[in-house]
Structures are given as structure tokens and as C-alpha cells.
C-alpha positions as CSV (number, residue, x, y, z in Angstrom):
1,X,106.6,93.7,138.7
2,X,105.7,90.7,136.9
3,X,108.4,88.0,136.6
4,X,108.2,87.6,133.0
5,X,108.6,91.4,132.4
6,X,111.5,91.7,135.1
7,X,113.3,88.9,133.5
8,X,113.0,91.0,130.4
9,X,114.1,93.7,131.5
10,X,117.2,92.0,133.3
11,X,118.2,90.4,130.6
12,X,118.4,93.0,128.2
13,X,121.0,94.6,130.3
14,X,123.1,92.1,130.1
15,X,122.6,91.3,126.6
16,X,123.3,94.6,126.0
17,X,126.8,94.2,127.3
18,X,127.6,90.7,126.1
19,X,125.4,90.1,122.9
20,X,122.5,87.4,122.0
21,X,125.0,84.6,121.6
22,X,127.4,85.0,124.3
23,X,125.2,85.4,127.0
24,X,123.8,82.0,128.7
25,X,120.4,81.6,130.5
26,X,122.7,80.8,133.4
27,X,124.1,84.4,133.5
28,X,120.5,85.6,133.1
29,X,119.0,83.5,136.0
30,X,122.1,85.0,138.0
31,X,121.8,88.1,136.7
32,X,118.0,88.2,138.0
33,X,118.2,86.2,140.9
34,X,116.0,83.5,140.1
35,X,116.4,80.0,139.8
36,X,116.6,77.9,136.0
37,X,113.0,76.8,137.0
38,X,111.5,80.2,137.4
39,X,113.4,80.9,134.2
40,X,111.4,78.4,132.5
41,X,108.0,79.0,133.8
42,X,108.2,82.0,132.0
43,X,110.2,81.4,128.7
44,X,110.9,78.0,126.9
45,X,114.2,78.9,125.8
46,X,117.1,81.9,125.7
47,X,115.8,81.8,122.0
48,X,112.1,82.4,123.1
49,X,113.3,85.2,125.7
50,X,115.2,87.3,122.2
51,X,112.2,86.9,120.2
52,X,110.2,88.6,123.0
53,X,112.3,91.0,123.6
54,X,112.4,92.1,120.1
55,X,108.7,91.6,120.1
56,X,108.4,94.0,122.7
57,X,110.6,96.7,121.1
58,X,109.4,96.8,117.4
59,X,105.6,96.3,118.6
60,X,106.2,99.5,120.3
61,X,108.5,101.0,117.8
62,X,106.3,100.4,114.4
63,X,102.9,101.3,116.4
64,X,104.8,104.5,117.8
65,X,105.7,105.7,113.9
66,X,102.5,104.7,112.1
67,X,100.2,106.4,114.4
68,X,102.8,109.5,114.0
69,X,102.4,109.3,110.3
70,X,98.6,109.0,110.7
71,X,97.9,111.7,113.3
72,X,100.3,114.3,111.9
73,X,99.3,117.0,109.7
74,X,101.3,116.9,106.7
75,X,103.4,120.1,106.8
76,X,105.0,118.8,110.2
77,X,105.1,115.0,109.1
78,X,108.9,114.2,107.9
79,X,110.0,116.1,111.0
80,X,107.9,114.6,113.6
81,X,108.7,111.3,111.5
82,X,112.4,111.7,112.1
83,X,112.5,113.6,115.3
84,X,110.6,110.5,117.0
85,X,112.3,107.7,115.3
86,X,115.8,109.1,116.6
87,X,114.2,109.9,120.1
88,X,113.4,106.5,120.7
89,X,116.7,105.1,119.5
90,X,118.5,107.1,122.3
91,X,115.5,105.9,124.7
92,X,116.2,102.9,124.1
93,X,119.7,102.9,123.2
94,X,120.8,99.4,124.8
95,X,118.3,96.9,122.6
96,X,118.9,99.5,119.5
97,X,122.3,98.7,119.7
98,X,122.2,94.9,119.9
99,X,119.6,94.7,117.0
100,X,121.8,96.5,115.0
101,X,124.4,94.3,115.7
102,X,122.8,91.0,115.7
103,X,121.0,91.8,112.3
104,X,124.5,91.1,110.6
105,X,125.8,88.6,112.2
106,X,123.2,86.1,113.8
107,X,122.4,82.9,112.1
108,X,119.5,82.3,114.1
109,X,116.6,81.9,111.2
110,X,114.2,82.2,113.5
111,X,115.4,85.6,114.4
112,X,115.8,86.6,110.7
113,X,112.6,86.1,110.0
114,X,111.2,87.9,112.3
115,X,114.1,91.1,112.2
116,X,112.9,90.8,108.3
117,X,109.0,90.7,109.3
118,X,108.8,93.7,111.1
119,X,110.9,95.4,108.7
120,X,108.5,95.0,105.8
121,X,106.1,96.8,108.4
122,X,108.3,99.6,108.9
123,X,108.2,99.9,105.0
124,X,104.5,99.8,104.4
125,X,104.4,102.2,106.9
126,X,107.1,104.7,105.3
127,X,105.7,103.9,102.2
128,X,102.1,105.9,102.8
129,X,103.7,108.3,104.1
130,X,106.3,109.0,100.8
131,X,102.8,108.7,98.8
132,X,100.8,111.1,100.8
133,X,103.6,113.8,101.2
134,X,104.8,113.2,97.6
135,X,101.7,111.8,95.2
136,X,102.5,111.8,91.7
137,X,105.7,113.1,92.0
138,X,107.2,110.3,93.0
139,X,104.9,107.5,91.5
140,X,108.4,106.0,89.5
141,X,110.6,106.4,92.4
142,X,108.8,106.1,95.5
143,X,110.3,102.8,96.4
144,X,113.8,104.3,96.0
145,X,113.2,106.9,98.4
146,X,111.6,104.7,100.6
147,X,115.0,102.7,100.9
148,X,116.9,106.0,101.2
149,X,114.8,107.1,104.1
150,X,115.7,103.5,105.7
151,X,119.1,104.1,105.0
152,X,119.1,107.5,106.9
153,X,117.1,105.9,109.8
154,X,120.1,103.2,110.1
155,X,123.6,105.2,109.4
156,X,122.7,108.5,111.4
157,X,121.6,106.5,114.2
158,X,126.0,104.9,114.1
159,X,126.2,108.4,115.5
160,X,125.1,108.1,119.0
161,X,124.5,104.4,119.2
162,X,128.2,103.2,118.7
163,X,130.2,106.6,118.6
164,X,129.0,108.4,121.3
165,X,128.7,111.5,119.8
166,X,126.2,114.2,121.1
167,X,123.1,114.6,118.6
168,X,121.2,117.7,118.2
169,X,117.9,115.8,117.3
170,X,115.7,118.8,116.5
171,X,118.7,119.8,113.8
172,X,119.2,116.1,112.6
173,X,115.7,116.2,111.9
174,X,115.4,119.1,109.8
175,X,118.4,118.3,108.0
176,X,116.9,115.1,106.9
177,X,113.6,116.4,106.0
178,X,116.0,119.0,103.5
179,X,117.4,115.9,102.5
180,X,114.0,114.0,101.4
181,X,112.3,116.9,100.0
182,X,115.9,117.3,97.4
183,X,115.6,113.3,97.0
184,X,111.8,113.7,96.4
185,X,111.9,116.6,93.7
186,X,115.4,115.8,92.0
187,X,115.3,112.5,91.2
188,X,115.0,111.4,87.7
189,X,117.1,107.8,87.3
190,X,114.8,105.6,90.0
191,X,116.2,102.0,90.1
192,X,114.2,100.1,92.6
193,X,110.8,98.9,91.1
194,X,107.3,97.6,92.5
195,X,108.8,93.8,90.7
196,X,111.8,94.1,92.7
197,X,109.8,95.0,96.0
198,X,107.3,91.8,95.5
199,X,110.6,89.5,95.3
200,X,111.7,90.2,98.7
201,X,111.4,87.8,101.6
202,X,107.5,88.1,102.0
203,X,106.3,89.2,105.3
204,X,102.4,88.8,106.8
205,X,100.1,91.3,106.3
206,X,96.7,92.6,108.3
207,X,95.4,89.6,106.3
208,X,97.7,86.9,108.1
209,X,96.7,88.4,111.2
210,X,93.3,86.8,111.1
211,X,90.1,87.6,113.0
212,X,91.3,85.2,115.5
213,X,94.1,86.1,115.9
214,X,93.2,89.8,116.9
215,X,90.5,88.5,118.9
216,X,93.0,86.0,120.6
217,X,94.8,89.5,121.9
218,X,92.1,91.6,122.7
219,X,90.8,88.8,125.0
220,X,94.2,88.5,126.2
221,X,94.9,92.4,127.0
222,X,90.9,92.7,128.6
223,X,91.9,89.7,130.9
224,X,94.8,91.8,131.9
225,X,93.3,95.3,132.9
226,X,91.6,97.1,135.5
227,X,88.0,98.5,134.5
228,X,88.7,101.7,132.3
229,X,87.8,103.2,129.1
230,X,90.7,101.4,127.2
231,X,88.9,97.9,128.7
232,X,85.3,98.9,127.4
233,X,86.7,99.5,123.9
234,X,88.5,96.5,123.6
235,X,85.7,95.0,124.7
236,X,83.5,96.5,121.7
237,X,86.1,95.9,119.5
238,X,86.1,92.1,120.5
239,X,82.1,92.4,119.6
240,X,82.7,94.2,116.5
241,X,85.2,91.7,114.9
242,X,82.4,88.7,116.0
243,X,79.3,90.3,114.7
244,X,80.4,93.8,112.3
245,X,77.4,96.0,114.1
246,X,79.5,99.4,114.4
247,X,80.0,102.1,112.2
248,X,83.4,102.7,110.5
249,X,83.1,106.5,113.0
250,X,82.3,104.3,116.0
251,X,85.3,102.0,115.3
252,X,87.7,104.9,114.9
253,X,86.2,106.0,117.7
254,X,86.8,103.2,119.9
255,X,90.4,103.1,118.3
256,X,91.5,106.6,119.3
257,X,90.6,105.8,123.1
258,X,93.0,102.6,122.7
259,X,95.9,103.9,121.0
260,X,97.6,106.0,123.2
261,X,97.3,103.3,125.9
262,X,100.8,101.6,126.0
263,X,99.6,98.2,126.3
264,X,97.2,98.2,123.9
265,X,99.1,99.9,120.7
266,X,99.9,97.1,118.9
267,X,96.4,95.9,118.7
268,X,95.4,99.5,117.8
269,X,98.0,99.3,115.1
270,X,96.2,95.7,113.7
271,X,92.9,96.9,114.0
272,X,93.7,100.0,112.3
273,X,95.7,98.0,109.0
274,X,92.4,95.5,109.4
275,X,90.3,98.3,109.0
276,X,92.1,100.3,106.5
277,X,91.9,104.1,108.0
């Protein structure tokens, strides 16, 4: 395993126990069984370590829910929506539960900023999918039910993450769906508008992810793999973004063969935003 990953991994268990704050890259160089030197060929700081980890979770997490809201047929969609969301709370049940907790009570601004970041993601992403499911119907209140959806995503989650209580994830899902559709249809008083949405903390777009920027990961990821179809896409996506030869069905194409690839999700996820499919 690579060090940087172990290290990681480590230290999320241990974080998990003791919180961001009250545990000390001592007790994770003891915890892994390296040295402070090691420690620090790899990371910076504890602070750089948190903002990877979280890094690594949401990249996964916000991929994992927009490609579920733009592979799934529309009559399944809430379900599948809500069904996978939960599922990967209980996967990952140890960093769910310290980003829970360290959302209201860190001061780190750093870690704020990028808690709020990926957040504003998560929206865009909920967002398309109230609008497609929902069109017209909810063109006055869309962004309330967008926050009400959030708001089920965060309390149900209380139930297994800090009480311990058994979840039937197939009926949580459907129950949830129920309660959408009735918050969809009934609602005549919305409250939150588009003015209030552009006042919140700004987050970056698939515009502040520049070419560069992309291409800076693709090269990264390519230097990484073993020959495969995953590598020769990301290869032709690295051409694409320098000289804009492909079709818009070739880069779809080229996206599908990367996207279910672990490693290479989150640039699917840019590329896609980028893009606009």
C-alpha cells in the first residue's frame, strides 16, 4: 500500500475515535508506525492530512451521486438517490461521523471553506435532479425543496451514525421519496429564492476548474496506471482539452469508459460539468 494512502487510512481510525482537534500527528505516527519524518514526506501538516481525507471522501461521495442522478431513469431516480446516499453513510460510517461533528464545531477556516465548497456541489447536483423530476411544478420552490432534501440527507442519517439504531435502507428510501413527491406537489408558500441562493458563501464552479487544471489531473492519474482502457481515455481526453478534435459522442464516449473506474471519478465528474452533458 502506498504510504500516503496507509497513513490515511490510519489516521482516520483514530480520528474517528478522538476527533480532528484532539488527535496529534504524534498519535498518528504511533498509530501507523512510522516515524515524524515519514509523516512529513507525505503531508505538510495534521491540517493538510484532514483536508485530504475529506478530499478523498466527498470526491468520492459527490461523483458517486451525480453519476446516479445522471445514469438513472427517472421513475427510479429519488430512490436510487436516497438508497445510495444512506448506503455509503453506513460504508463509511467512521469519517461520516466526524464530518458531522467537526462541521459545527471546528474553527479551522480552511476546513470551512472547503466543508462549504463541496456542499455547494452537492446542491448543484440535487438541484438538476429536483428540475428534471419536477419541471414547472416546482419552478417557485425548487430551491426550498432542495434544502429540505439536504435536511433529510443530514437528520435521518443521526439514526445510525450516532444512535445506533438498525435502518431498513430500502424502506427509508421509499419513505423519503413519499416524502418529496408530497413536498413537490403540496407546496404553495416557497420561502427560499434564487437572490437568497446567490448570497451564500460562493463556491468554484466547472469554470474555476480551468483547462489546466483538469489537465494537471489527468496527467497525474495516466502517470499513475497500468496500460488499460481507463489510461487510453484519459489520454484522449488530455488531447481533447489541448486541441478540441472529438465529437461531443466520442467524449461521452471516452467518459463512460472512465467513470466507473474508482480512481478516475472525480475527473469524470469535472469533465462531465466542463462539458455540460
Amino acid at each position: 500500500m502506498i504510504k500516503k494512502q496507509l497513513i490515511m487510512e490510519k489516521a482516520l481510525e483514530l480520528i474517528a475515535k478522538q476527533g480532528f482537534e484532539a488527535t496529534t500527528v504524534q498519535q498518528i505516527t504511533d498509530y501507523c508506525g512510522i516515524s515524524k519524518g515519514a509523516f512529513y514526506l507525505s503531508f505538510k501538516s495534521k491540517d493538510e492530512l484532514i483536508l485530504a481525507l475529506i478530499d478523498h471522501f466527498m470526491m468520492q461521495f459527490i461523483s458517486d451521486i451525480d453519476q446516479i442522478v445522471r445514469s438513472t431513469q427517472d421513475e427510479n431516480l429519488l430512490y436510487e438517490f436516497y438508497y445510495s446516499i444512506y448506503d455509503s453513510f453506513q460504508k463509511h460510517s467512521d469519517f461520516a461521523k466526524v464530518l458531522m461533528k467537526e462541521q459545527t464545531s471546528s474553527l479551522n477556516e480552511q476546513l470551512i471553506i472547503k466543508l462549504q465548497h463541496y456542499d455547494r456541489l452537492l446542491e448543484v447536483t440535487i438541484l438538476s435532479m429536483v428540475e428534471r423530476l419536477y419541471g414547472d411544478q416546482v419552478q417557485e420552490s425548487k430551491y426550498d425543496l432542495m434544502f429540505c432534501i439536504k435536511a433529510f440527507m443530514n437528520t435521518y442519517s443521526h439514526l445510525f451514525l450516532f444512535y445506533n439504531i438498525p435502518v431498513d435502507l430500502h424502506l427509508l428510501a421509499q419513505s423519503l421519496v413519499e416524502k418529496t413527491d408530497l413536498l413537490a406537489k403540496q407546496t404553495s408558500t416557497p420561502f427560499i429564492t434564487k437572490e437568497m441562493i446567490q448570497i451564500l458563501p460562493a463556491t468554484h464552479d466547472q469554470q474555476d476548474d480551468t483547462v489546466e487544471q483538469i489537465k494537471l489531473l489527468i496527467k497525474q492519474k495516466i502517470a499513475e496506471m497500468d496500460e488499460s482502457i481507463e489510461k487510453e481515455s484519459l489520454i484522449l481526453l488530455k488531447e481533447q482539452l489541448e486541441q478540441q478534435t472529438y465529437s461531443r459522442a466520442i467524449i461521452k464516449g471516452l467518459l463512460e469508459n472512465i467513470r466507473n473506474q474508482p480512481h478516475c471519478k472525480w475527473i469524470a465528474y469535472l469533465l462531465y460539468s466542463y462539458y455540460h452533458f
